[in-house]
C-alpha positions in Angstrom: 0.3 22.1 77.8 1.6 19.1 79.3 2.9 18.7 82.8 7.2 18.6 82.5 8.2 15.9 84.0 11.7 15.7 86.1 12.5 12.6 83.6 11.6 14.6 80.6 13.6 17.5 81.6 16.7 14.8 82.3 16.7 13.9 78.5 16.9 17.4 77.2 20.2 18.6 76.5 21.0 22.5 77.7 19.8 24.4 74.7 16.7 22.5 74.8 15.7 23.6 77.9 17.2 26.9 77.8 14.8 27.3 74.5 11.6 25.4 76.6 12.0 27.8 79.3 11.9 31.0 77.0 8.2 28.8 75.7 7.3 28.6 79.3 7.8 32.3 80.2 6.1 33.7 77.4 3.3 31.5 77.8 3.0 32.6 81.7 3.7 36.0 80.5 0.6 35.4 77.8 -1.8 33.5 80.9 -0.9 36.3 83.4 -2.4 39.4 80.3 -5.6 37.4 80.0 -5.5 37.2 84.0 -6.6 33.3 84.1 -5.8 32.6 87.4 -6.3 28.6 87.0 -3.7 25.6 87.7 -2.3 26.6 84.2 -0.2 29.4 85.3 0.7 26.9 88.5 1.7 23.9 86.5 3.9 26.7 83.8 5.6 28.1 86.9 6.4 24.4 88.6 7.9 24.0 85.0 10.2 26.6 84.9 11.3 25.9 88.5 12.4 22.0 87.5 14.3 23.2 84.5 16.0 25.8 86.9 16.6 23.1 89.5 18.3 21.1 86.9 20.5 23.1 85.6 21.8 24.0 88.8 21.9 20.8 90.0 24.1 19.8 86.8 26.0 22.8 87.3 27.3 22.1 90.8 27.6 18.2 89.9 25.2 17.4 92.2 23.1 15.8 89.6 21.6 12.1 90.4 22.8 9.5 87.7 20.1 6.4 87.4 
């Protein structure tokens, strides 16, 4: 997997992340079962956390226009 870029996630519209983020958890849910505890689970959970961050920021109309 890729690292998710804040860029990236800018482009997707809501229901592509909502759907991205159900692919991130059940992929950390898959990593954490097999118990690989490398920068894979890391980089899935920094993931999850931008797409989170975004849609709150867009939300509360906080979000930064460029």
């Amino acid at each position: 997997m890729a690292v998710l870029r804040a860029k990236e996630v800018a482009k997707m519209d809501l229901k592509s992340r909502i759907d991205k983020m159900k692919d991130l958890k059940i992929e950390l849910a898959k990593s954490k079962v097999t118990a690989q505890k490398s920068g894979k689970t890391k980089e899935i959970k920094k993931a999850i956390a931008r797409i989170l961050t975004f849609n709150a920021s867009e939300k509360s109309g906080t979000l930064k226009k460029k």
